[in-house]
N, CA, C and O of each residue as an XYZ file, in Angstrom:
612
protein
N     -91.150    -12.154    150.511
C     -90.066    -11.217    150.321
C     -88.748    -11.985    150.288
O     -88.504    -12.809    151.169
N     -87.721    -11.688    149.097
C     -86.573    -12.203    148.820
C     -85.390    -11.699    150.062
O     -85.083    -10.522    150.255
N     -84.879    -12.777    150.757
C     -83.285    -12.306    152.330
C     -82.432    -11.329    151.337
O     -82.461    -11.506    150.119
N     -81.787    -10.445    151.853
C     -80.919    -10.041    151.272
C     -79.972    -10.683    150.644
O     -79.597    -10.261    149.550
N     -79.248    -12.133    151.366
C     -78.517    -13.149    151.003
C     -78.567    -13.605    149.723
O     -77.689    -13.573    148.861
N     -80.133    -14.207    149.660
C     -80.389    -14.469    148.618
C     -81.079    -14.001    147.083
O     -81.676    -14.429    146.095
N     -80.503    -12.794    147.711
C     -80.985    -11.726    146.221
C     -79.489    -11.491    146.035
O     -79.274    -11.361    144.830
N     -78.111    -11.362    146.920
C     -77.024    -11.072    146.437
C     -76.339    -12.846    145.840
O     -75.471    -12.957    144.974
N     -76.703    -13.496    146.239
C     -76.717    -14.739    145.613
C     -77.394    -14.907    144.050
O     -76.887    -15.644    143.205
N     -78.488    -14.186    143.840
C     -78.962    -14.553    142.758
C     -78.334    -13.573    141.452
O     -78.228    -13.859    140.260
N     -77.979    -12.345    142.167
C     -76.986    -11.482    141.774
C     -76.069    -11.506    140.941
O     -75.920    -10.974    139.840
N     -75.190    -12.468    141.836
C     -73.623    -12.833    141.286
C     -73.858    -14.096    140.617
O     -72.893    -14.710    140.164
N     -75.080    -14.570    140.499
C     -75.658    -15.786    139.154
C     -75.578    -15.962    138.182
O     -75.178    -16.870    137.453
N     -76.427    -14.024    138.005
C     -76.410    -13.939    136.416
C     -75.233    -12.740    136.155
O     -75.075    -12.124    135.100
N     -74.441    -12.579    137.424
C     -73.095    -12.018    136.950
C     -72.478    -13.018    136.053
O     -72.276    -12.757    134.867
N     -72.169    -14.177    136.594
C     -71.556    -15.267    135.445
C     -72.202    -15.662    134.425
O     -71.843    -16.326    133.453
N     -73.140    -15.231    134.696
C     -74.276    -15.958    133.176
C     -73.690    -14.727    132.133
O     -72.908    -14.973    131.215
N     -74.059    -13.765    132.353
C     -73.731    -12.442    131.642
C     -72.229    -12.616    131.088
O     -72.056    -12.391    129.890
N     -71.346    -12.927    131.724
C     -69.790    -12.959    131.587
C     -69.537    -14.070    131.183
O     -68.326    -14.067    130.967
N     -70.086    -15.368    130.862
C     -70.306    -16.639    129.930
C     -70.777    -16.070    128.499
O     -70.189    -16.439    127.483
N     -71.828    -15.181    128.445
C     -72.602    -15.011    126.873
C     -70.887    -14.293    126.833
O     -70.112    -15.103    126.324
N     -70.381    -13.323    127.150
C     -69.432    -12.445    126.484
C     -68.433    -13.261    125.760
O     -67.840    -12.931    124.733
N     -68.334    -14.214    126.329
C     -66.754    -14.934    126.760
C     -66.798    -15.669    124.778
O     -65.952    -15.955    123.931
N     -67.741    -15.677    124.839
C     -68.531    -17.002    123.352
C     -68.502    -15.626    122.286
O     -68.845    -14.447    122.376
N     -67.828    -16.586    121.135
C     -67.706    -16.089    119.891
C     -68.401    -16.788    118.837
O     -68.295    -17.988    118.582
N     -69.289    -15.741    118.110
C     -70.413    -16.515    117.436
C     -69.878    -16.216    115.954
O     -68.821    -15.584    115.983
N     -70.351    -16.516    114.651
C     -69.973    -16.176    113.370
C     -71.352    -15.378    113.271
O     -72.519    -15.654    113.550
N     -70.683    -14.244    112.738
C     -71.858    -13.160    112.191
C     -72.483    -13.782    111.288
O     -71.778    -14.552    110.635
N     -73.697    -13.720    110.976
C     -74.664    -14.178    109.498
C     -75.543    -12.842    109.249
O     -76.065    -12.032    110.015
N     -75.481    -12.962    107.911
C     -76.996    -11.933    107.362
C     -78.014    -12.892    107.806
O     -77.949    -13.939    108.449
N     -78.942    -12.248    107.292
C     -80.129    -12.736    107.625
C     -80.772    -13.462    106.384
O     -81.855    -14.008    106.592
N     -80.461    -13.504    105.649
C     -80.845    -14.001    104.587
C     -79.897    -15.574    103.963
O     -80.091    -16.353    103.030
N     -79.029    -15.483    104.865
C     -77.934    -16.667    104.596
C     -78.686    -17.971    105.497
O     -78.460    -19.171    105.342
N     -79.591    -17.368    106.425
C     -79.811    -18.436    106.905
C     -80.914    -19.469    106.592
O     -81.902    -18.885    106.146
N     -81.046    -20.513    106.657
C     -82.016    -21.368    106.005
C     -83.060    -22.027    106.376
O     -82.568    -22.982    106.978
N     -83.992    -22.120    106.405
C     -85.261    -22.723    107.042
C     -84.862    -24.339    108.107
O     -85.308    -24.738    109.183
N     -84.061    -24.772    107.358
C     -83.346    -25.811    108.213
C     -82.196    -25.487    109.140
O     -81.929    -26.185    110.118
N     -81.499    -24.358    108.782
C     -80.408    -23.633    109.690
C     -80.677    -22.745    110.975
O     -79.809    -22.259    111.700
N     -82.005    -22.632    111.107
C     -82.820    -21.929    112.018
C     -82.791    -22.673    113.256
O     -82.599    -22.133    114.346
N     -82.892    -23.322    113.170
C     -82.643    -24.817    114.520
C     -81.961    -24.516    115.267
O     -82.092    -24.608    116.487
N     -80.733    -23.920    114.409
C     -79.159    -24.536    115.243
C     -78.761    -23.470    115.981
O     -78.973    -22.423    115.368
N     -78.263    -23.309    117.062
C     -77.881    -22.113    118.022
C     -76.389    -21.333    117.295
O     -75.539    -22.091    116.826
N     -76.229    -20.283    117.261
C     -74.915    -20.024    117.280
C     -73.972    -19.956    118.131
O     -72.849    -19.486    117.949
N     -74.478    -20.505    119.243
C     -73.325    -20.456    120.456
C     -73.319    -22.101    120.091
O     -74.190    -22.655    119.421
N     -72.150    -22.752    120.677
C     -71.674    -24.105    120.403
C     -72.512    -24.850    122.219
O     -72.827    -24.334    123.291
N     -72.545    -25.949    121.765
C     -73.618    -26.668    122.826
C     -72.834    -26.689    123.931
O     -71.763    -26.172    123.611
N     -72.818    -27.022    125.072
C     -71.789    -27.561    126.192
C     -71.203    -28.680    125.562
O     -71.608    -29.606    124.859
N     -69.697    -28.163    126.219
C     -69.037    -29.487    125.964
C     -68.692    -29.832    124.434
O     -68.357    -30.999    124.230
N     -68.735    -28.918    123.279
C     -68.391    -28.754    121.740
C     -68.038    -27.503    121.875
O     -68.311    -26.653    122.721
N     -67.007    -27.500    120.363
C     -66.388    -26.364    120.042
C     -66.925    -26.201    118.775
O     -67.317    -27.200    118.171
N     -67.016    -24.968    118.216
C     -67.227    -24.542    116.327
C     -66.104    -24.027    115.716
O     -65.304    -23.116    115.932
N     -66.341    -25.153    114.629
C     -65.361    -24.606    113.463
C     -66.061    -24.067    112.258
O     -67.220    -24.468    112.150
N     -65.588    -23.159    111.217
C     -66.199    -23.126    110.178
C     -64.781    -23.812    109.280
O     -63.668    -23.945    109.789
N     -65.194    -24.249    107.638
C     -64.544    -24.200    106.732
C     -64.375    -23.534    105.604
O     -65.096    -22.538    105.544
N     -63.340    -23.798    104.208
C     -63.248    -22.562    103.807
C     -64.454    -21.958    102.712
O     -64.520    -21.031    101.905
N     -65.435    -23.156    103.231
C     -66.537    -22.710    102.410
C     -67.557    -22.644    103.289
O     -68.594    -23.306    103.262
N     -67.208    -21.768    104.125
C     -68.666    -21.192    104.956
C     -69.602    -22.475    105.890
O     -70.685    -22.267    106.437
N     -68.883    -23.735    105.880
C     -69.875    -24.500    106.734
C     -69.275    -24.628    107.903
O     -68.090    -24.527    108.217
N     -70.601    -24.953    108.748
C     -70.619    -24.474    110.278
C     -70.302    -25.958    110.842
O     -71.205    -26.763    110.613
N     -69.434    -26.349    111.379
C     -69.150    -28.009    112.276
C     -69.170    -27.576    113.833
O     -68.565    -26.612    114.301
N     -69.961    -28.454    114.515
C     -69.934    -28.429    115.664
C     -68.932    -30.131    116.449
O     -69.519    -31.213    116.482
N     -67.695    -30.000    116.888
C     -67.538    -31.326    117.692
C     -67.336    -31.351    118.911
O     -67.413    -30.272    119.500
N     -66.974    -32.730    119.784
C     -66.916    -32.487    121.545
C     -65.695    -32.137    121.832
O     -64.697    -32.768    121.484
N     -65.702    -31.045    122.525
C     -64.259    -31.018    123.001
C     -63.177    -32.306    123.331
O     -61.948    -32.266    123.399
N     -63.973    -33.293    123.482
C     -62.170    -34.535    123.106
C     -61.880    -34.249    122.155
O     -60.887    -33.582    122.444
N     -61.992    -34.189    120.594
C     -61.576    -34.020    119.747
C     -60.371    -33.472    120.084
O     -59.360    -33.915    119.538
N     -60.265    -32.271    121.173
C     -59.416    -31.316    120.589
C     -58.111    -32.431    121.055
O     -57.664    -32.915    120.015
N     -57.499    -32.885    122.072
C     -56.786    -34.100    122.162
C     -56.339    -34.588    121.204
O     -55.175    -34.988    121.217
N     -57.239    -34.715    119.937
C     -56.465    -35.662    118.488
C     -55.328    -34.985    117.801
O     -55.265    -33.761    117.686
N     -54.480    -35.771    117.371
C     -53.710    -34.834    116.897
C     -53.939    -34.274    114.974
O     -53.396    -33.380    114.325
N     -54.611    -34.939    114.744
C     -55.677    -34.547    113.546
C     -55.872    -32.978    113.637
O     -55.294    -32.068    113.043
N     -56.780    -32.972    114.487
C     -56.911    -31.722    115.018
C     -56.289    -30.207    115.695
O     -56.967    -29.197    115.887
N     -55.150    -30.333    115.921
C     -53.943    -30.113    116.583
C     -53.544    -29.471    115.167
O     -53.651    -28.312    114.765
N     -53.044    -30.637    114.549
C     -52.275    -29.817    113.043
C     -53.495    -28.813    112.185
O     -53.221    -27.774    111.585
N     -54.957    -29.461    112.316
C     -55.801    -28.440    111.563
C     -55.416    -26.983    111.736
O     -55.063    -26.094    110.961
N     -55.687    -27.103    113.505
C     -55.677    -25.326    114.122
C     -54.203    -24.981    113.844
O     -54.069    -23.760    113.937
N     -53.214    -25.507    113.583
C     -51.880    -25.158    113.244
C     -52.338    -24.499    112.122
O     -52.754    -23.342    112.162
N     -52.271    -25.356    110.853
C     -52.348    -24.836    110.078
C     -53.466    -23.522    109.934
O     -53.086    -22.597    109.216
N     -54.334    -23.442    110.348
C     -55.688    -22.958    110.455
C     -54.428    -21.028    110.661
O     -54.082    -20.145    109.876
N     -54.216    -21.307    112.130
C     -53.211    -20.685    112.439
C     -52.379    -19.749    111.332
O     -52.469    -18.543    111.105
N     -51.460    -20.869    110.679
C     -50.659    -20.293    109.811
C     -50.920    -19.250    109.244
O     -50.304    -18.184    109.223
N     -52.594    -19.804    108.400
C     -53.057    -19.278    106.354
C     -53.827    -18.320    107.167
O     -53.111    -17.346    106.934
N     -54.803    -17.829    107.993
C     -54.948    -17.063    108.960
C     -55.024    -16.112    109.846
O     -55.759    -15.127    109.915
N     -53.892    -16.644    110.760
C     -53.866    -15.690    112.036
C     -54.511    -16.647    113.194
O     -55.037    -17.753    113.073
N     -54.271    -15.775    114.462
C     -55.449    -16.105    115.420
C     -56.775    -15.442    115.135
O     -56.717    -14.295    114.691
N     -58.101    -16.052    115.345
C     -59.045    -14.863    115.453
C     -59.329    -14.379    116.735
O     -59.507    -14.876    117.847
N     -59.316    -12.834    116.055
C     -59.286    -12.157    117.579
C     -61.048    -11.909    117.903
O     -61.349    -11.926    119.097
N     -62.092    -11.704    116.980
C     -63.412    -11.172    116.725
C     -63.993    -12.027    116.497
O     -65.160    -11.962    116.883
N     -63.500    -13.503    115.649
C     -64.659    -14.330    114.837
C     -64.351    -15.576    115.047
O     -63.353    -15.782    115.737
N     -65.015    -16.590    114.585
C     -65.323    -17.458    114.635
C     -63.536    -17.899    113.871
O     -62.821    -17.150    113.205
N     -63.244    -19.454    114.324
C     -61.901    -20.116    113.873
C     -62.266    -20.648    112.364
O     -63.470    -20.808    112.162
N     -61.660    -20.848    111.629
C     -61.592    -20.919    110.360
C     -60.675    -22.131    109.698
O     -59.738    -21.736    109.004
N     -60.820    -23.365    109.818
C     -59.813    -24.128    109.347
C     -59.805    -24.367    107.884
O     -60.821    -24.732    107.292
N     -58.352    -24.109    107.134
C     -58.068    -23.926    105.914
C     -58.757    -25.589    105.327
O     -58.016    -26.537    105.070
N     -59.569    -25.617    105.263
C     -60.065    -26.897    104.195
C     -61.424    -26.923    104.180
O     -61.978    -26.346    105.115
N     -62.249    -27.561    103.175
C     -63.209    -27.046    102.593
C     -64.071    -28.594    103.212
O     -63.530    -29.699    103.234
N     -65.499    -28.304    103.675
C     -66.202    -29.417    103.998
C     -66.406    -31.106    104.058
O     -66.616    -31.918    104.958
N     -66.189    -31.179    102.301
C     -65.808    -32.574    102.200
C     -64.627    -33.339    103.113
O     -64.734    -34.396    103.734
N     -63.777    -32.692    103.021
C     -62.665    -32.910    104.168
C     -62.700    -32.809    105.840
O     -61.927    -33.424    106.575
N     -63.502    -32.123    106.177
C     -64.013    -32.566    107.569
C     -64.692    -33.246    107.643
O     -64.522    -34.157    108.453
N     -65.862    -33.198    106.832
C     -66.724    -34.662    106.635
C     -65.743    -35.746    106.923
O     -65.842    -36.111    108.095
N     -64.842    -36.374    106.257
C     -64.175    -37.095    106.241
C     -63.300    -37.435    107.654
O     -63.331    -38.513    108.248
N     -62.594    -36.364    107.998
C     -62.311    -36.049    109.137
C     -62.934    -36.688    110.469
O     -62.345    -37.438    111.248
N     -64.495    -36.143    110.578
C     -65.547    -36.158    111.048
C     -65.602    -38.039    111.147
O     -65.373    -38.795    112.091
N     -66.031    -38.314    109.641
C     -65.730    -39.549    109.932
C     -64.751    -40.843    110.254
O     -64.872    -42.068    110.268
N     -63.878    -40.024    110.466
C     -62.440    -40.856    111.090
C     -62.405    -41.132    112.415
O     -62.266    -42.177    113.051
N     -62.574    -39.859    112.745
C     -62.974    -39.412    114.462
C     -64.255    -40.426    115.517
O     -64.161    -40.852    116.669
N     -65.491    -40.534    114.397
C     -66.478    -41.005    114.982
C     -66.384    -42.862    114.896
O     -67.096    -43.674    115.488
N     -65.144    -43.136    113.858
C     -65.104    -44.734    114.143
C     -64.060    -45.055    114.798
O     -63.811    -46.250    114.959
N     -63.310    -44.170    115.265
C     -61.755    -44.425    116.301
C     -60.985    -44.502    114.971
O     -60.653    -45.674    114.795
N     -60.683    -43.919    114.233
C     -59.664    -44.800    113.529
C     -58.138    -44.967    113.912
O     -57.581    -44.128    114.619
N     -57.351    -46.301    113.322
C     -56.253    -46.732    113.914
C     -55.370    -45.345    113.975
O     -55.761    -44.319    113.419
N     -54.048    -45.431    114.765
C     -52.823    -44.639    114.821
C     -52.660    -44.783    113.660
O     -53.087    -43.786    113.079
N     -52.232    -45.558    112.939
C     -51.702    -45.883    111.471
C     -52.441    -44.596    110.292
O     -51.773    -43.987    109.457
N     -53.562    -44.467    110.461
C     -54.474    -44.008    109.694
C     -54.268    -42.307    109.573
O     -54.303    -41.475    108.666
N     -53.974    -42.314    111.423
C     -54.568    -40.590    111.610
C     -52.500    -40.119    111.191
O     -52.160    -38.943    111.064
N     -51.865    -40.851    111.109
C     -50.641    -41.014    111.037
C     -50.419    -40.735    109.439
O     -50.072    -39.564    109.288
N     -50.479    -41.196    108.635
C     -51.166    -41.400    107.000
C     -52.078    -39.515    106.617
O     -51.816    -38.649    105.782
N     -53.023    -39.596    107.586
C     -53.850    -38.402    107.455
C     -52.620    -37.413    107.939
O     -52.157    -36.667    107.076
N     -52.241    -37.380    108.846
C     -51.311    -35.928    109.483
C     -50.149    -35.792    107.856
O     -49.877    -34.711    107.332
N     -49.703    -37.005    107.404
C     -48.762    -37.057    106.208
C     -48.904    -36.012    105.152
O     -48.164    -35.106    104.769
N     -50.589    -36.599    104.656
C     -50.431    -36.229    103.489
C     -50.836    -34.873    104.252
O     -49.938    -34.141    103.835
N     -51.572    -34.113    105.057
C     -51.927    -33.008    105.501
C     -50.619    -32.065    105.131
O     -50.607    -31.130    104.331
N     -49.693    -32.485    105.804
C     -48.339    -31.543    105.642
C     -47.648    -31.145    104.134
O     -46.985    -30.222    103.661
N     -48.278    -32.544    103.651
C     -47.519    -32.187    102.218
C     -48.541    -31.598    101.376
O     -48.276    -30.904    100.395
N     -49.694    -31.879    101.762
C     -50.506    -31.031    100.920
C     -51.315    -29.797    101.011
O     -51.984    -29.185    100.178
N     -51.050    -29.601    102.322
C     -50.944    -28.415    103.370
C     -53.118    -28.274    102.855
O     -53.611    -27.385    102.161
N     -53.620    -29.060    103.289
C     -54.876    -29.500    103.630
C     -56.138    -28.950    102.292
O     -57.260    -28.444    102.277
N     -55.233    -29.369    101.414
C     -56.014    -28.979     99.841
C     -57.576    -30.271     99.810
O     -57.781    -31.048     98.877
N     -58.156    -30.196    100.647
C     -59.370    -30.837    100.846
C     -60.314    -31.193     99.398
O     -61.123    -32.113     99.283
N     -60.013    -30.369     98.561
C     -60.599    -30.787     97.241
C     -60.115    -31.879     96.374
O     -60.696    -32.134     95.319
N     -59.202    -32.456     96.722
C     -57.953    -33.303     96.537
C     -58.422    -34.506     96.914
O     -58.288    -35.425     96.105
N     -59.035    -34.761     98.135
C     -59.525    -35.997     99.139
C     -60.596    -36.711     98.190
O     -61.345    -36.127     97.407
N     -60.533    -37.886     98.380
C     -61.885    -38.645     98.170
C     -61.714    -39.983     98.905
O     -60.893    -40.880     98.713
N     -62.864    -39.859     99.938
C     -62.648    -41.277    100.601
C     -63.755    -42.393     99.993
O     -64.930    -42.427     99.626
N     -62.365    -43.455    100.159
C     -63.334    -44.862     99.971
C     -63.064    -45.276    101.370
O     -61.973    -45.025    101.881
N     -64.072    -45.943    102.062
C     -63.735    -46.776    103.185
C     -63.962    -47.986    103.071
O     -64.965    -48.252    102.409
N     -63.142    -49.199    103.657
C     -63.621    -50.438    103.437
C     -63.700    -50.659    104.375
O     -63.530    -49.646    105.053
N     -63.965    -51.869    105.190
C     -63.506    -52.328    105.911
C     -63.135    -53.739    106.084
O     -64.014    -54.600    106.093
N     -61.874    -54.039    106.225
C     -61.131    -55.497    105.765
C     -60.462    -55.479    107.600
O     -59.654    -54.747    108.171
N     -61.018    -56.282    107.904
C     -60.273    -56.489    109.276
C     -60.316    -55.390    110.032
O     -59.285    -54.943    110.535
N     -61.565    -54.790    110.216
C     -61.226    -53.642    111.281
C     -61.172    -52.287    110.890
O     -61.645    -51.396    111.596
N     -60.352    -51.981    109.271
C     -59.174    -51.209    109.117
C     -59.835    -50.458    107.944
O     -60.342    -51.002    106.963
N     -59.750    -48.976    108.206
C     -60.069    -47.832    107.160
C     -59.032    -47.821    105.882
O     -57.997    -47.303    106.299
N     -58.945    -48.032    105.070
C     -58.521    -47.305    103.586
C     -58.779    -46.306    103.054
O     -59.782    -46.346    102.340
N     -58.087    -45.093    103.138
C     -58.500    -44.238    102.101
C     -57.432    -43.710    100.912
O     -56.224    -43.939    100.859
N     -58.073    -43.107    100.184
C     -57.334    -42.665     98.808
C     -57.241    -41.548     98.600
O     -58.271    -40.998     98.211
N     -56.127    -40.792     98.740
C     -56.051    -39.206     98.337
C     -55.140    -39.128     97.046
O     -54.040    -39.592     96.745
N     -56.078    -38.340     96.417
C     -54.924    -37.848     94.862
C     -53.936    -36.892     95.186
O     -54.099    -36.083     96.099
N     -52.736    -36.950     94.361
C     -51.760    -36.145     94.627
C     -51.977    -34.608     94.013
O     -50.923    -34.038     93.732
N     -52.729    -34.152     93.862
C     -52.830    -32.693     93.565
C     -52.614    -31.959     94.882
O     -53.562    -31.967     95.667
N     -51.659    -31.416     95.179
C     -50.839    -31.312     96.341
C     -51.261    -29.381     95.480
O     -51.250    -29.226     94.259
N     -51.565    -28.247     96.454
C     -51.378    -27.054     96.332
C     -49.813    -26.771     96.598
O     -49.373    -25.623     96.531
């Protein structure tokens, strides 16, 4: 037989468990959007990651350091702006996959101040027209290169 103690202990357990699922904002899907390989993936974000979508419907999961970058910082700004806050759904940053990809891969090799400095640039002036981007990376001493065309929206 369960102490009283420890049934009001186990109680107020899945009080927070219950009030954790609420707290989490998932992106609605049909059922038919989803894909034999997309079945895997949880719609709640893992511990310790946040979800973004882009403006073409793909789902990014990263670790909360990210949010610290300032890469990131200007995304949800802008995200913000074209937008709103979301009050119901999932966050939405104005640029289209290839560009977080990219992103994504800036993030995962450290890249220099210089770089994410360069990236925040053209971001502002091109107010994050991601179809625009095409990265080459080299590496010459350490150091990322990339090339964005000026088709500025």
């Amino acid at each position: 037989m369960i102490s009283p103690r420890k049934l009001i202990k186990m109680a107020r357990k899945w009080q927070r468990v219950a009030a954790l699922r609420r707290k989490r904002i998932s992106f609605p899907r049909k059922i038919d959007e989803v894909s034999t390989s997309d079945q895997h993936t949880s719609e709640v974000a893992e511990k310790g990651h946040f979800i973004v979508y882009t403006t073409d419907k793909k789902r990014f999961s990263f670790p909360i350091a990210y949010l610290n970058s300032l890469i990131f910082r200007e995304l949800f700004r802008l995200s913000e702006e074209e937008f709103g806050l979301p009050s119901d759904g999932p966050i939405t940053l104005p640029c289209d996959s290839q560009f977080i990809g990219y992103v994504t891969s800036l993030m995962q090799k450290k890249a220099t101040k210089d770089v994410e400095k360069a990236l925040l640039l053209s971001m502002a002036s091109c107010r994050c027209s991601s179809s625009s981007y095409y990265m080459h990376q080299q590496e010459t001493s350490h150091k990322y290169h990339y090339v964005a065309t000026n088709t500025c929206v």
